[in-house]
C-alpha positions, 0 to 999 in steps of 0.5 A: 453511497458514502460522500468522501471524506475531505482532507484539509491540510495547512497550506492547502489552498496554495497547492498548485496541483489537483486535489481530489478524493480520487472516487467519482470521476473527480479527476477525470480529464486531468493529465497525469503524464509526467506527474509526480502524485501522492495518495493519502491511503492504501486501502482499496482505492489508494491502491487501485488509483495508483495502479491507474495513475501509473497506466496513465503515465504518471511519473512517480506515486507515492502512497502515504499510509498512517500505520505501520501495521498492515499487511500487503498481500500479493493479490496472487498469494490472496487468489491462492489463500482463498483456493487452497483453504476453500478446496479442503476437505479436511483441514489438518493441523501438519498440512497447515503448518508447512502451507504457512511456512510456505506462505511466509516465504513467499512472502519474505521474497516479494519484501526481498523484491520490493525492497523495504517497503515498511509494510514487513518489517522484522519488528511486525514477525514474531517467532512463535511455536517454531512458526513466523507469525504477523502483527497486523494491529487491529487491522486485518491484512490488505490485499493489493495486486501483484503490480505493487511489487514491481513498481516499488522495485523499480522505483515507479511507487513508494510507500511511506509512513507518516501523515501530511504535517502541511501542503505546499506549492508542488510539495507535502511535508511528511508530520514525524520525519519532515521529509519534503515529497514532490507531487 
């Protein structure tokens, strides 16, 4: 098992709040009701601490990503990705073609939904051979569940690019945009 990995900020140690690595229980016991929460990652766990913070009353979580280069995937979309190409037989270039162009409109919809949540951006689509194409950096997509979605559109989530520059009392300030966020 891996030790997780401790994030050390200036100004840490005057937070008035909990900071925890959010695996191992470390949090267990701790009343989220009402908080306002900031989650440094949105692999896996920042995504799934997220979605158990908000069921436990959470206020507002804001996930903080380094990159702009990832791809958030509707778990649904991922679900369908994974059974369509599984229950072929034979993959034609014609069929997979208009699968994708589906697959880039839905796509488009769930951004359209969630507003712009700097995951799709117009600058990561490139049009190549009549077809949308991602740019995913040297990462591949991520998945995350569909509650995503709706908690970006009703404002229960955000997702914001950026790294923390310096930890306050009941604040982080965001490093290239010096935007101040409530947790």
């Amino acid at each position: 098992l891996q030790v997780p990995r401790v994030l050390k900020h200036r100004g840490s140690e005057k937070f008035e709040g909990l900071i925890c690595s959010g695996i191992g229980d470390d949090s267990n016991g701790f009343d989220f009701k009402e908080k306002e929460v900031v989650i440094v990652g949105t692999g896996a766990f920042g995504v799934e601490n997220a979605r158990e913070l908000i069921r436990l009353g959470a206020q507002k979580v804001t996930l903080l990503s380094r990159q702009n280069d990832k791809l958030m995937l509707p778990e649904m979309v991922g679900l369908a990705i994974d059974r369509k190409l599984l229950s072929l037989d034979i993959l034609d270039q014609d069929y997979l073609d208009k699968w994708w162009s589906r697959l880039v409109s839905t796509l488009k919809k769930y951004v359209e939904v969630g507003g712009n949540i700097s995951m799709l951006n117009e600058k990561d689509l490139i049009e190549k051979d009549g077809f949308t194409h991602f740019l995913c950096g040297s990462n591949l997509p991520s998945v995350s569940g569909t509650f995503v979605y709706p908690l970006l559109y009703y404002g229960v989530m955000e997702i914001v690019q950026g790294e923390i520059e310096e930890v306050r009392e009941k604040s982080v300030i965001i490093k290239t945009s010096g935007r101040e966020i409530h947790a």
